[in-house]
Each structure stands twice: as C-alpha cells, then as structure tokens.
Residue frames as a rotation matrix with the C-alpha (Angstrom) as fourth column:
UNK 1
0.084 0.956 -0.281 14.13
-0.994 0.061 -0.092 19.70
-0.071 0.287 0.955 -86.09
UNK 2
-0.632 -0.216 0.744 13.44
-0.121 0.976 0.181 15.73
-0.765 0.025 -0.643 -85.94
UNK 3
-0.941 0.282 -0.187 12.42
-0.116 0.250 0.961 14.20
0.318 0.926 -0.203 -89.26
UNK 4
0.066 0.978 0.196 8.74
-0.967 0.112 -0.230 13.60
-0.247 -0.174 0.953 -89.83
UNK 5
-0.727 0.156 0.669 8.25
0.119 0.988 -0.101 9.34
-0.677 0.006 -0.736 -89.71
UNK 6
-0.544 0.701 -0.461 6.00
-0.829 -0.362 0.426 8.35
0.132 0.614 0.778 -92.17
UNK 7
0.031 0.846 0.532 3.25
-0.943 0.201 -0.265 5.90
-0.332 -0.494 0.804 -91.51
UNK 8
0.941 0.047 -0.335 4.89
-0.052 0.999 -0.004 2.95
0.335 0.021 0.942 -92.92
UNK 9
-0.155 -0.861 0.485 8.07
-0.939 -0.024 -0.343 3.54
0.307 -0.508 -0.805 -90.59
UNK 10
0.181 -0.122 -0.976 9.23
0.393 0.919 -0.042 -0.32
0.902 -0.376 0.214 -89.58
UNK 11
0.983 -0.175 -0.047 10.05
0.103 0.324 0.941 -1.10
-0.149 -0.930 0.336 -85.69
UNK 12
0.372 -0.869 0.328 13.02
0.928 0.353 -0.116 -2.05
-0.015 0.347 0.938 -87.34
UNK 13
0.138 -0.162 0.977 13.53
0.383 -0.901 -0.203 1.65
0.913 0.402 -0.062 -89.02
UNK 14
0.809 0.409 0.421 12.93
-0.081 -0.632 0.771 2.91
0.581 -0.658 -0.478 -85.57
UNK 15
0.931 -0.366 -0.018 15.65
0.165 0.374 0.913 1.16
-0.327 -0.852 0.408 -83.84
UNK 16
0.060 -0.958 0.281 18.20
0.998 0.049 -0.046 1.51
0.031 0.283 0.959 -86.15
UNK 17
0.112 -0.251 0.961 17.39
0.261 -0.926 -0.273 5.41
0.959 0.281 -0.038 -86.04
UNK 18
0.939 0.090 0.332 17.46
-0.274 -0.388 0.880 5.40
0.208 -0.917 -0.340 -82.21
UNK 19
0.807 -0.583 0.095 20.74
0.557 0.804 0.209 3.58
-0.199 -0.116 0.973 -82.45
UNK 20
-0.061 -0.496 0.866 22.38
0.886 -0.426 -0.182 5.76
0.459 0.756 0.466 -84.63
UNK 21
0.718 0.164 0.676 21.03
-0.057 -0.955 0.292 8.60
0.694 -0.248 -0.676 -82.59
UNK 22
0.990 -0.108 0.091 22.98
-0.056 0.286 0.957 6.94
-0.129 -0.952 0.277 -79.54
UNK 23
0.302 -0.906 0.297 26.02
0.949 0.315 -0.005 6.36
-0.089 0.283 0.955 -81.43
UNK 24
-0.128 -0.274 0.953 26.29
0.428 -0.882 -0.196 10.06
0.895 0.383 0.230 -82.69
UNK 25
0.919 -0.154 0.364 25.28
-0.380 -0.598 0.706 11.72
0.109 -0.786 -0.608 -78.62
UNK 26
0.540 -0.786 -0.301 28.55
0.733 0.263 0.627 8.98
-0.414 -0.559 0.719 -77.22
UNK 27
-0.053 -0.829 0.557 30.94
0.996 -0.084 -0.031 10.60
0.072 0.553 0.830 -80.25
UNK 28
0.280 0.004 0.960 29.69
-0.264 -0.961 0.081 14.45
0.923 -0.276 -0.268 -79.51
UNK 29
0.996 -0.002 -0.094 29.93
0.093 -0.119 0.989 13.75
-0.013 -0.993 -0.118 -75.75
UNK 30
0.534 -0.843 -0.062 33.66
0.781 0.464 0.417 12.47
-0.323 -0.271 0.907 -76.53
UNK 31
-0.327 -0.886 0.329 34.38
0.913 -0.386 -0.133 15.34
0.245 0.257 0.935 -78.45
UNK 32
0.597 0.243 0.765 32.70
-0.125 -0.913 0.388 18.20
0.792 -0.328 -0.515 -76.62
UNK 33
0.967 -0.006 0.254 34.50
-0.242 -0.330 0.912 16.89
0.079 -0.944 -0.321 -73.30
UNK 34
0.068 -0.985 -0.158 37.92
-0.568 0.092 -0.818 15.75
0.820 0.146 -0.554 -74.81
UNK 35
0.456 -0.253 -0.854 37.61
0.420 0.906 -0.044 12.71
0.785 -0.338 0.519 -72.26
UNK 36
0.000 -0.425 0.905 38.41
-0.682 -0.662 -0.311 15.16
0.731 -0.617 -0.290 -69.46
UNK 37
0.414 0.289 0.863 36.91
-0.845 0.475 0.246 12.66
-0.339 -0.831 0.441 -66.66
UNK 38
0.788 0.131 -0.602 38.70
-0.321 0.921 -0.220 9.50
0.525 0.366 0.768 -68.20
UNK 39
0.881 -0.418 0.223 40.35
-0.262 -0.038 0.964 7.99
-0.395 -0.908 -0.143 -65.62
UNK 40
0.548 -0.754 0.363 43.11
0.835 0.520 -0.181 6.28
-0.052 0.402 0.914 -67.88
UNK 41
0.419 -0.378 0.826 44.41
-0.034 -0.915 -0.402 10.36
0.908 0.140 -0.396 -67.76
UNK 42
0.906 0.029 0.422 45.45
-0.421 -0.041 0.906 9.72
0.043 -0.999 -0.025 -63.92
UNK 43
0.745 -0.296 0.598 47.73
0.238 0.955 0.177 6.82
-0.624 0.010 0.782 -65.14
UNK 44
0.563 -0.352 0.747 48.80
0.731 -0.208 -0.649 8.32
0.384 0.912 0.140 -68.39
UNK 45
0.240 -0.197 0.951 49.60
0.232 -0.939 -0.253 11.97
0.943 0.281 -0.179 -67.20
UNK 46
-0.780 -0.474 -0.409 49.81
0.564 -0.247 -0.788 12.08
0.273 -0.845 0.459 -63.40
UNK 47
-0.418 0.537 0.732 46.60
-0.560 -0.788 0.258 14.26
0.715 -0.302 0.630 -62.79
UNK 48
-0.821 0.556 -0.126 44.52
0.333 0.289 -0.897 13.64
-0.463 -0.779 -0.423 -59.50
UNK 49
-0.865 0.475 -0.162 41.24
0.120 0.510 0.852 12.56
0.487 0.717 -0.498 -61.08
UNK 50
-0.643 0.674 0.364 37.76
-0.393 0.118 -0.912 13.50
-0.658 -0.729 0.189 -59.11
UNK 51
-0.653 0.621 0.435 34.36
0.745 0.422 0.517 11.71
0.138 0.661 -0.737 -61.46
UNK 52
-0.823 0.541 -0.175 31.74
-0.479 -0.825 -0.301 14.36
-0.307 -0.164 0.937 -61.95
UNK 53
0.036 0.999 0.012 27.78
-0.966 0.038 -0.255 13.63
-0.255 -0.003 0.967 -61.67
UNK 54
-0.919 -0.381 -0.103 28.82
-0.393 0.905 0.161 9.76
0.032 0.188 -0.982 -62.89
UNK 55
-0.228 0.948 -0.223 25.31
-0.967 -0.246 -0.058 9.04
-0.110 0.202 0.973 -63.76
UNK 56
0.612 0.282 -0.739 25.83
-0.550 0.823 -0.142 5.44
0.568 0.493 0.659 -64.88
UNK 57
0.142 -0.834 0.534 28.26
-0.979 -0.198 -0.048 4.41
0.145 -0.516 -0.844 -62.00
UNK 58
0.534 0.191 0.824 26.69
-0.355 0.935 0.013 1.16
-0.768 -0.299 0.567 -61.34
UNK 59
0.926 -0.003 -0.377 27.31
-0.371 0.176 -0.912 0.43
0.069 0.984 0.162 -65.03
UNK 60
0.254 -0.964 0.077 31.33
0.039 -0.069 -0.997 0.85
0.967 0.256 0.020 -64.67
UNK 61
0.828 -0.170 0.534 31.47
-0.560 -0.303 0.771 0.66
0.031 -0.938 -0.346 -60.46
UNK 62
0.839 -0.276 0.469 34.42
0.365 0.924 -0.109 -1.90
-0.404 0.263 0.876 -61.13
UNK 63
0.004 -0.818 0.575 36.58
0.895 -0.254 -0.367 -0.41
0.446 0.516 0.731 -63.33
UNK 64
0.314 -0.216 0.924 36.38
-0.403 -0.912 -0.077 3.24
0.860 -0.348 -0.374 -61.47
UNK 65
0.914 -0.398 0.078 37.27
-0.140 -0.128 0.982 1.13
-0.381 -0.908 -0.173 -57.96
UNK 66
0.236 -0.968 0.083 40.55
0.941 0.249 0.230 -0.68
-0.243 0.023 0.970 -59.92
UNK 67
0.028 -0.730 0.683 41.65
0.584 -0.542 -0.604 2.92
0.811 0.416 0.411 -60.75
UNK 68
-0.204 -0.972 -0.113 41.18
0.930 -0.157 -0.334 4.40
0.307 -0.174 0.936 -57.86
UNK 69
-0.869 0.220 0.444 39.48
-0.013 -0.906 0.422 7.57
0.495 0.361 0.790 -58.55
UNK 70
-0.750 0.581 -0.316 36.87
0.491 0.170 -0.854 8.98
-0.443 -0.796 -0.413 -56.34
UNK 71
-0.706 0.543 0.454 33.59
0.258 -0.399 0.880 10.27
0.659 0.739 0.142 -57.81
UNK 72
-0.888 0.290 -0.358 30.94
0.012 -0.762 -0.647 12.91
-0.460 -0.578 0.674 -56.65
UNK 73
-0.841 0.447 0.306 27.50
0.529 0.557 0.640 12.09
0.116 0.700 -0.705 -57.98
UNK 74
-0.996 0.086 0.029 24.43
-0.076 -0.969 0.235 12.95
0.048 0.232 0.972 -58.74
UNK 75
-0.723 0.647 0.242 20.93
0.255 0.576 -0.777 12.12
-0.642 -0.500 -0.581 -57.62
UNK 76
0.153 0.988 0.025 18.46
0.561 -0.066 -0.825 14.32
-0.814 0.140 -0.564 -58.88
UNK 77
-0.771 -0.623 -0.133 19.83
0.360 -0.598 0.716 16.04
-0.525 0.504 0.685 -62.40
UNK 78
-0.887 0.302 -0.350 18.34
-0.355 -0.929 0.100 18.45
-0.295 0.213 0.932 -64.65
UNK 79
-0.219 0.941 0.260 14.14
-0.496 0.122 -0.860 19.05
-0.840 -0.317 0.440 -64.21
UNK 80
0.463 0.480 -0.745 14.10
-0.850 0.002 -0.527 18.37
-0.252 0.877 0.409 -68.02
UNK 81
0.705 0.010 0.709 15.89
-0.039 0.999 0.025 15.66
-0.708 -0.045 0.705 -68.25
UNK 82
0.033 -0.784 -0.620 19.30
-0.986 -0.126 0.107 15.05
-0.162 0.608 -0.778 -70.79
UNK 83
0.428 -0.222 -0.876 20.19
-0.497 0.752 -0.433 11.93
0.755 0.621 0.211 -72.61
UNK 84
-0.565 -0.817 -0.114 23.51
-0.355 0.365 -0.861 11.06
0.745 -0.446 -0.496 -70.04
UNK 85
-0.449 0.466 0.763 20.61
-0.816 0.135 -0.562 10.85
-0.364 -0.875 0.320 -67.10
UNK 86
0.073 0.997 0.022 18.63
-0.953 0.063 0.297 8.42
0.295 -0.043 0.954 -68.40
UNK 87
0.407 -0.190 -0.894 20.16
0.095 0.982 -0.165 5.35
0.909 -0.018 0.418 -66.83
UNK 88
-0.645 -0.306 0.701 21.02
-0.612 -0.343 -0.713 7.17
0.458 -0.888 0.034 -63.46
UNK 89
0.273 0.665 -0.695 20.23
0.144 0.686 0.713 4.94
0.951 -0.295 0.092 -60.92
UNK 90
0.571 0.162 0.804 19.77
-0.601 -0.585 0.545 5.41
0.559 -0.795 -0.237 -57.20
UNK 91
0.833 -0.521 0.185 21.84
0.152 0.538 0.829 2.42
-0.531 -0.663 0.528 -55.97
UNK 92
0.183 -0.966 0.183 25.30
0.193 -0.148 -0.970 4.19
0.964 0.213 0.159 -57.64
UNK 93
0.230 -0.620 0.750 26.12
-0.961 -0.266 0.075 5.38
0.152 -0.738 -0.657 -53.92
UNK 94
0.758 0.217 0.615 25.37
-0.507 0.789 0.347 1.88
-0.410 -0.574 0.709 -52.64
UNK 95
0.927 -0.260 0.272 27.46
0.356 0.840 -0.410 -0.04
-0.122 0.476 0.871 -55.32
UNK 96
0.558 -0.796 0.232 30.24
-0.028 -0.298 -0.954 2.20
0.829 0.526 -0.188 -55.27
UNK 97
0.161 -0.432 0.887 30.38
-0.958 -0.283 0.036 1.87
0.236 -0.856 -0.460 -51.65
UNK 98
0.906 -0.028 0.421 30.23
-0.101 0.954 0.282 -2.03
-0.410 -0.298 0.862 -51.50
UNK 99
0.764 -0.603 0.231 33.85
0.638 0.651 -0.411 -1.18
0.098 0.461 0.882 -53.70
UNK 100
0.552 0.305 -0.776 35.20
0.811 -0.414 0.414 1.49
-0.195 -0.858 -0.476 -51.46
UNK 101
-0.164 -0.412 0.896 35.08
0.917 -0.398 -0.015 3.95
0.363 0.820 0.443 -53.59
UNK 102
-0.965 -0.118 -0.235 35.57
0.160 -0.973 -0.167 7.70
-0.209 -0.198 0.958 -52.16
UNK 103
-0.625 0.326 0.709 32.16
0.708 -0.145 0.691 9.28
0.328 0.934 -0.140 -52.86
UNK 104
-0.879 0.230 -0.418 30.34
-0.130 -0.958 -0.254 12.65
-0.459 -0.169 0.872 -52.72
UNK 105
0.168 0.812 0.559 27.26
0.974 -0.048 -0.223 14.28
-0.155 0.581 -0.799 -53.81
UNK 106
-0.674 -0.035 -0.738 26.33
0.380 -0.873 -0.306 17.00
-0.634 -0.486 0.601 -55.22
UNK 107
-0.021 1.000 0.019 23.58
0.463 0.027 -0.886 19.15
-0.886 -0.010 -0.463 -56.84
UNK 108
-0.415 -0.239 0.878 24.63
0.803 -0.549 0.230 21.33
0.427 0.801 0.420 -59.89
UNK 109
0.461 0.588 -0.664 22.87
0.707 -0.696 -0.126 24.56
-0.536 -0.411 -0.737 -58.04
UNK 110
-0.634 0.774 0.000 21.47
-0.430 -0.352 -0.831 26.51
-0.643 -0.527 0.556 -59.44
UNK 111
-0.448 0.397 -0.801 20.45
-0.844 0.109 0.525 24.52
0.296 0.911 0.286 -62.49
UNK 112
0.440 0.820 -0.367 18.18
0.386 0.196 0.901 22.16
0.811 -0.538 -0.231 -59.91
UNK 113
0.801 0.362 0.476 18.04
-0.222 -0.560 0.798 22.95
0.555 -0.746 -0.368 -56.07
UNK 114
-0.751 -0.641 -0.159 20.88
-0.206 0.456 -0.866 22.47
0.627 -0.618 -0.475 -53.38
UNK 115
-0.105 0.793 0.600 17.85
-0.993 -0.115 -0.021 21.58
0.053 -0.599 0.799 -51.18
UNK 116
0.815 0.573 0.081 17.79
-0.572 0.775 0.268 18.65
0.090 -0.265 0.960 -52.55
UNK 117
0.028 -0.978 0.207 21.69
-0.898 -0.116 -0.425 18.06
0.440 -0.174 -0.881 -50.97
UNK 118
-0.793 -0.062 0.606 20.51
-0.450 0.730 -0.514 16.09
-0.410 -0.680 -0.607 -48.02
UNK 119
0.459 0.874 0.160 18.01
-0.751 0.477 -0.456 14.38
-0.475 0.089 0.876 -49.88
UNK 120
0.300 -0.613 -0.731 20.67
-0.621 0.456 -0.638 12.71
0.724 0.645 -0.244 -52.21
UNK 121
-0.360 -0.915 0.183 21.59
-0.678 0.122 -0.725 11.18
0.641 -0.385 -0.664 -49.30
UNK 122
-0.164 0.850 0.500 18.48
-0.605 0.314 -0.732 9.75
-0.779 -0.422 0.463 -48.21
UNK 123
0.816 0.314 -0.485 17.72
-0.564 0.614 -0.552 8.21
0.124 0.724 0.678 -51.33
UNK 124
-0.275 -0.928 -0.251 21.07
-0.839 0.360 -0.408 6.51
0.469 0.099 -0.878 -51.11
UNK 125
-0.734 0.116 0.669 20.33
-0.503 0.569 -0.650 5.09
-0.456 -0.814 -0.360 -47.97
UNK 126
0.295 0.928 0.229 17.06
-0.741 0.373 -0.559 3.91
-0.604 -0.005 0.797 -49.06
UNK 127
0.556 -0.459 -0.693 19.30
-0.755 0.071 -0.652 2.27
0.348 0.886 -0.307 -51.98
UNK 128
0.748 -0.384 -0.541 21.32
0.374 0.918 -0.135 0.49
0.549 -0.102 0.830 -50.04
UNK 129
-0.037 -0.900 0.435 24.04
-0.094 -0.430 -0.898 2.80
0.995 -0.074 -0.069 -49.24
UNK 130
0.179 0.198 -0.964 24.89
0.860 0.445 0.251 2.96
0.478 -0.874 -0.090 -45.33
UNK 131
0.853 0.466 0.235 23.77
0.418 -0.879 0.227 5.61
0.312 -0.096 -0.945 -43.41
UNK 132
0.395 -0.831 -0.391 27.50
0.330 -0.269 0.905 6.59
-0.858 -0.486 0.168 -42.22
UNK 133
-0.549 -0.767 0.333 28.93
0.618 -0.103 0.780 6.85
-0.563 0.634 0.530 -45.78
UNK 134
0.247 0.795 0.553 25.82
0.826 -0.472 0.310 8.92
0.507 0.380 -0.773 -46.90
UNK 135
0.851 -0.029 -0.525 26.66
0.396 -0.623 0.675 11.24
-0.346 -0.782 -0.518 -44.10
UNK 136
0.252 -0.955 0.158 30.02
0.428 0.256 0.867 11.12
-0.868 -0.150 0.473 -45.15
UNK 137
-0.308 -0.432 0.848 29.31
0.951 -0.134 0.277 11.82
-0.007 0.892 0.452 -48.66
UNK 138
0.751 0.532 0.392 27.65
0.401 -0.838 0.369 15.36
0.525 -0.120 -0.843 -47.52
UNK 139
0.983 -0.165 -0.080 30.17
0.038 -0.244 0.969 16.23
-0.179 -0.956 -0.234 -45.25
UNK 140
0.486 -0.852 0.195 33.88
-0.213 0.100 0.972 14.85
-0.848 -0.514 -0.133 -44.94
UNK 141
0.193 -0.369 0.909 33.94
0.647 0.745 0.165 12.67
-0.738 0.556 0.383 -48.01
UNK 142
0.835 -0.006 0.550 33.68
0.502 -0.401 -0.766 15.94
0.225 0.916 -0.332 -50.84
UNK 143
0.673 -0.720 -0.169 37.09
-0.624 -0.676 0.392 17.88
-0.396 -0.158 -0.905 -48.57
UNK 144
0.228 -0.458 0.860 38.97
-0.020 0.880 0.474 14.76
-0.974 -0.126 0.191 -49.32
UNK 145
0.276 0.170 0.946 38.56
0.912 0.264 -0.313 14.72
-0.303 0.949 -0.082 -52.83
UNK 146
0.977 0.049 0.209 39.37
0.082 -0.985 -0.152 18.70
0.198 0.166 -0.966 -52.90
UNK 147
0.188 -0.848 -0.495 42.25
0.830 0.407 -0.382 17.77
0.525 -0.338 0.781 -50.85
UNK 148
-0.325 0.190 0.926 40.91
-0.211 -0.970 0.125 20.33
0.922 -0.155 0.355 -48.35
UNK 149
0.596 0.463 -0.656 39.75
0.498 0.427 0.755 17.40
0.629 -0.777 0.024 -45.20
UNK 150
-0.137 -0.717 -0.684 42.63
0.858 0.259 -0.443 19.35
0.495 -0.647 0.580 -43.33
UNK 151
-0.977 0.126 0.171 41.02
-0.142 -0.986 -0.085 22.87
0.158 -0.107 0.982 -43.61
UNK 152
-0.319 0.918 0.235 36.96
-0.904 -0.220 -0.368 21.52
-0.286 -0.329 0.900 -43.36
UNK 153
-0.440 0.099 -0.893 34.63
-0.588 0.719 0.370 18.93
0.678 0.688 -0.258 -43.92
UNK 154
0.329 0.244 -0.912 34.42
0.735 0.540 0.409 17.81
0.593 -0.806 -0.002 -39.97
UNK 155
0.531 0.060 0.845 34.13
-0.337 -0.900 0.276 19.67
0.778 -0.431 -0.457 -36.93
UNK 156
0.725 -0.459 -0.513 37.54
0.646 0.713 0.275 19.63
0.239 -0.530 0.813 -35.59
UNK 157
0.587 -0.606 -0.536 39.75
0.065 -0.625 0.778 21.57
-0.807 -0.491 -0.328 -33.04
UNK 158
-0.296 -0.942 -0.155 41.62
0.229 -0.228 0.947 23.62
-0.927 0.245 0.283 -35.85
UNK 159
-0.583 0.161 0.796 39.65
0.812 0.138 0.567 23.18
-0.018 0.977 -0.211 -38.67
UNK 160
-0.909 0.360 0.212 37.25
-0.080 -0.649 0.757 25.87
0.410 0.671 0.618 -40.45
UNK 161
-0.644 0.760 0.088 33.72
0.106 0.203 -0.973 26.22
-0.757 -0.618 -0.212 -38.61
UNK 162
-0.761 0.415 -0.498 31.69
-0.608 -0.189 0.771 25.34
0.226 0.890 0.397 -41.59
UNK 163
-0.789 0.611 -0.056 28.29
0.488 0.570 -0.661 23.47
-0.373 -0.549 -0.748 -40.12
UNK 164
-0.668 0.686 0.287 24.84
-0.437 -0.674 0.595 24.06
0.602 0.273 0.751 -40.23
UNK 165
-0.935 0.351 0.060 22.23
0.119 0.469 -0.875 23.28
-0.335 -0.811 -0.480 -37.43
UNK 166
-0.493 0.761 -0.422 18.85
-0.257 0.337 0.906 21.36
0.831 0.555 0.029 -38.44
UNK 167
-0.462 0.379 0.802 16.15
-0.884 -0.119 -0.453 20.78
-0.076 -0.918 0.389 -36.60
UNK 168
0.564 0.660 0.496 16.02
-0.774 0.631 0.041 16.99
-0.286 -0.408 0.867 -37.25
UNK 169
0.376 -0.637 0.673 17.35
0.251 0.769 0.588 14.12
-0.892 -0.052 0.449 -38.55
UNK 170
-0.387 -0.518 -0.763 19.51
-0.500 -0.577 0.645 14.95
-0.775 0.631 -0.036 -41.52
UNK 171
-0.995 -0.079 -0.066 18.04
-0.096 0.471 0.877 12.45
-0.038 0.879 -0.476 -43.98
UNK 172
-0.282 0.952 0.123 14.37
0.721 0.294 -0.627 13.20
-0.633 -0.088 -0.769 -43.36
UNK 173
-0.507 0.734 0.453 12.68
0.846 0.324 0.423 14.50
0.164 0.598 -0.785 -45.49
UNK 174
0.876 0.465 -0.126 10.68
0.431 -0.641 0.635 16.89
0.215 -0.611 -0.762 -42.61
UNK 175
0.221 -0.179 -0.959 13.80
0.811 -0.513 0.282 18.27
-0.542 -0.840 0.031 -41.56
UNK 176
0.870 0.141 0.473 15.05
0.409 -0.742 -0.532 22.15
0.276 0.656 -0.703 -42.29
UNK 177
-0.128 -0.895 0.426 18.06
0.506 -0.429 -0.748 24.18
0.853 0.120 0.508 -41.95
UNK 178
0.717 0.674 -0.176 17.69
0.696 -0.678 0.238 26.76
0.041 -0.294 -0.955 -39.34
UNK 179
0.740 -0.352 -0.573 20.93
-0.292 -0.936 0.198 28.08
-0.606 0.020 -0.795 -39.38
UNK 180
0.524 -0.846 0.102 24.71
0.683 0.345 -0.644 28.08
0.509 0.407 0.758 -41.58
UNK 181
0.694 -0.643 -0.322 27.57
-0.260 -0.642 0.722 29.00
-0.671 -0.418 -0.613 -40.37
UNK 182
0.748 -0.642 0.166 30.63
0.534 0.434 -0.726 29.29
0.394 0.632 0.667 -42.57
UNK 183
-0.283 -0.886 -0.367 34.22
0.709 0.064 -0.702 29.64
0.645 -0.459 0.610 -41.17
UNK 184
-0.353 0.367 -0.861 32.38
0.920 -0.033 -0.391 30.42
-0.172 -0.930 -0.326 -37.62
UNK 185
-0.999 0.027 0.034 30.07
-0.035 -0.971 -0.236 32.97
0.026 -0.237 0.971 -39.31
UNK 186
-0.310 0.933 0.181 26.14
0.138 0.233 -0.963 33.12
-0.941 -0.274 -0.201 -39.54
UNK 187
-0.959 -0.149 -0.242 25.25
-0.208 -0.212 0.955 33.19
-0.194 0.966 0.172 -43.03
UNK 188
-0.271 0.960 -0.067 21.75
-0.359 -0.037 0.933 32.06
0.893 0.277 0.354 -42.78
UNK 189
-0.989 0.083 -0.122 19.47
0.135 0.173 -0.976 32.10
-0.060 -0.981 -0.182 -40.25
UNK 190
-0.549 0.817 0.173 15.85
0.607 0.248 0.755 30.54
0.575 0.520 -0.632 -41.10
UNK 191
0.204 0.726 -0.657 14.23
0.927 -0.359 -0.109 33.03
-0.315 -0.587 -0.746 -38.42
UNK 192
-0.622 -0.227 -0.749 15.47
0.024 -0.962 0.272 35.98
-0.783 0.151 0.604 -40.28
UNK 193
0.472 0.866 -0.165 12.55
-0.086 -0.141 -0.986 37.19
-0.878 0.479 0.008 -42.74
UNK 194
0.616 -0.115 -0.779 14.75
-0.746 -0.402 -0.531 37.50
-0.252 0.909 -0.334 -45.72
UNK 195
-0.710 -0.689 -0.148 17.02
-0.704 0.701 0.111 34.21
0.027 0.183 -0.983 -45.39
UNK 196
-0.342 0.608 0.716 13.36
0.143 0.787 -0.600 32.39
-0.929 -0.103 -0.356 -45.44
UNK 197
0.504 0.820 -0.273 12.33
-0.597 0.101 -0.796 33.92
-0.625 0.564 0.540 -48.25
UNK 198
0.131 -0.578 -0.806 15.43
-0.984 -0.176 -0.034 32.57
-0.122 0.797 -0.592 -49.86
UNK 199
-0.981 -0.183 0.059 15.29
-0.152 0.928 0.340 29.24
-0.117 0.325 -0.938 -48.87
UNK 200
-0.113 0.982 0.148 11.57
-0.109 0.136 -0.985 29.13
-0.988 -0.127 0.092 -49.41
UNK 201
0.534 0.535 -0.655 11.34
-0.334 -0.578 -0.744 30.76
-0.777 0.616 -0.130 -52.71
UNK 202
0.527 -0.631 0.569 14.44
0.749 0.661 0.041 28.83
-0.402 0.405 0.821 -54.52
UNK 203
-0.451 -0.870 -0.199 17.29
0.717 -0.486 0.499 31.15
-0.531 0.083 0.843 -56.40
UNK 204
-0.399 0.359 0.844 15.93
0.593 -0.601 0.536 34.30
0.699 0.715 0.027 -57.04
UNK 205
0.501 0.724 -0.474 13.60
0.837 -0.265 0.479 34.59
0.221 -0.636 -0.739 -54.03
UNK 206
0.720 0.028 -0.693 13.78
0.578 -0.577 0.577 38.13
-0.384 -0.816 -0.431 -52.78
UNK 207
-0.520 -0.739 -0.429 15.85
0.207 -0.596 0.776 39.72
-0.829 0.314 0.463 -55.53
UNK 208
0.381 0.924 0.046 13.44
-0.212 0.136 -0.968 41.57
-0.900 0.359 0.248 -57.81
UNK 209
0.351 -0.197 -0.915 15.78
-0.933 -0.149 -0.326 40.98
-0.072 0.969 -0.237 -61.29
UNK 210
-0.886 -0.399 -0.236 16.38
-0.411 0.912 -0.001 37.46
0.216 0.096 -0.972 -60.33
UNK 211
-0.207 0.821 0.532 12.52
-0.779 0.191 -0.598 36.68
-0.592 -0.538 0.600 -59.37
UNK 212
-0.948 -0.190 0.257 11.58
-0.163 0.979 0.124 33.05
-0.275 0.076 -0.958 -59.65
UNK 213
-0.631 0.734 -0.251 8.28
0.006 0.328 0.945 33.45
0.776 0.594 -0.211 -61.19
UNK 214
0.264 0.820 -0.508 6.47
0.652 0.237 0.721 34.20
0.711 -0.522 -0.472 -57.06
UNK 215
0.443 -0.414 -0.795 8.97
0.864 -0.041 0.503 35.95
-0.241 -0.910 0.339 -55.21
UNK 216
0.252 -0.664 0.704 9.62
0.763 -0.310 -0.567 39.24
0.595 0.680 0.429 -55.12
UNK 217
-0.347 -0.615 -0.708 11.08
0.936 -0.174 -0.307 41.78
0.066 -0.769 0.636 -53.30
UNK 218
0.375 0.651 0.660 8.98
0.775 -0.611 0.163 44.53
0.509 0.450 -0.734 -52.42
C-alpha cells in the first residue's frame, strides 16, 4: 500500500520521499541479486562474466568496455514497466559499440514477445548502432558469449544448421518468418495452419490451457 499524501505535502516532501524510495529499490536490488552481474567478480574470482538486459548501459558504457565483459541487452522490457527500465535507452547498442563491446539482444520470452527479436535490432540501427553489428547481435554475437560460435551462430561448413528464412529485409518492420530450421530441422513453417496460429496469436495460441485471451484450439 503507498501512504496517503496529504494536501499540504511540500515538493520538497515529495522528493525526499522519491529519493528514499530510490535509495531503498538500489539496496533490495543489491541484496536480492547478491551482485551476481558485477563485473569486479570476473577479476576477483575468475568467472567468465556475460551482462544481462543492462538497461542503463549508456550510463556505465565505459567502465563495462575497461573490464571487458560482453553484455546482451534489452530493448523492449516488461509491458508494465519496472523501476530498473526506466532509463533504458535505445542508443545502449550504439554506445557500446562505438567501445567494442561484445553485444547481444535478447527478449525475456515469454514475459514480452520474441517477435520483437529482430526489432531490437532495428531500433538499434535507428540509434546509431551499425547495421552489421545489429545483425551480429541477433546472430553470431550471442554464440560467442555462450562460448558456443564453434557449434552455431553462422552458417558454416560444420557448424549446426540453425537459420530461419524471411521474406524480407531482417530489420523491417514488414518482414515475417516463413520458416526455422534448427540443427537442419523444420520447426516452423508459417504456411502450416498451426505454426501461424502460433506466431500470430503470441504464447498460448492454439493450446486450449495456455489460451492468450483469442486463441484457441478447437
């Protein structure tokens, strides 16, 4: 429950309680995540270090190239919105790439859409980011970081057949899937009635105990 303000609340009153609110999310964040993502743990301890969803990257794009540490972001994070998002800004690919930092996207699926994969990557670009390292961060740039670029990531003699064929440009907007293939199988194939409703209908589509609130399986 959030106190009730009373009607001679100061500006003043306000700020110091929004302060205070800010101080008390940092100190829960620190101790709900025990500093898992702090890169000074790479240094200290020897772990290989990946950033998750880095929301504020621009903020700290500096100190994450001198360590080193590559970081998978996040474009479009939960529909409701969370405290950590609200300073997420669309030129983190761009600024992490101008300090050639390693970097990935990704979506949290299913808590928002993987749909909106190759869009993260578009917005980049629009950002600044260049349209090679956008590619990159969809593609080659998350095996790397898995330490997995030898088994997928790029479609090379030896590697894992893990692709998917679109029927335009990969950062538009207009374009769609039409098929996946994962280690040289079909997994989806947009002309099959039931792999449309699923990418139509979002996670649920076409399972009736997982229905999304339009889609169901009849």
């Amino acid at each position: 429950m959030f106190p009730r303000l009373s009607e001679e609340a100061s500006d003043q009153d306000l700020d110091d309680e929004a302060k205070n609110d800010d101080e008390k999310k940092s100190a829960d964040d620190k101790d709900d995540r025990g500093d898992k993502n702090d890169p000074s743990k790479k240094k200290e301890f020897g772990f290989k270090v990946v950033l998750h969803h880095v929301s504020e990257a621009w903020k700290v794009a500096d100190e994450i190239a001198e360590s080193k540490v590559p970081c998978s972001i996040i474009y479009l994070d939960s529909p409701g919105g969370k405290l950590e998002a609200r300073d997420l800004e669309w030129k983190n690919g761009a600024e992490l790439e101008k300090r050639g930092v390693l970097t990935a996207f990704h979506t949290d699926d299913p808590i928002n859409d993987s749909r909106w994969f190759l869009r993260s990557a578009g917005l980049a670009v629009r950002s600044g980011m260049s349209r090679q390292k956008a590619l990159e961060a969809v593609t080659i740039a998350g095996a790397e970081m898995m330490d997995q670029a030898k088994e997928t990531g790029s479609l090379t003699v030896g590697k894992k057949a893990d692709f998917i064929i679109l029927n335009g440009d990969p950062l538009s907007v207009y374009t769609r899937v039409l098929e996946t293939h994962v280690e040289g199988v079909k997994v989806f194939d947009l002309d099959d009635p039931k792999d449309k409703l699923w990418a139509e209908g979002g996670f649920g589509a076409g399972h009736k105990r997982r229905a999304s609130g339009c889609c169901f399986s009849k």
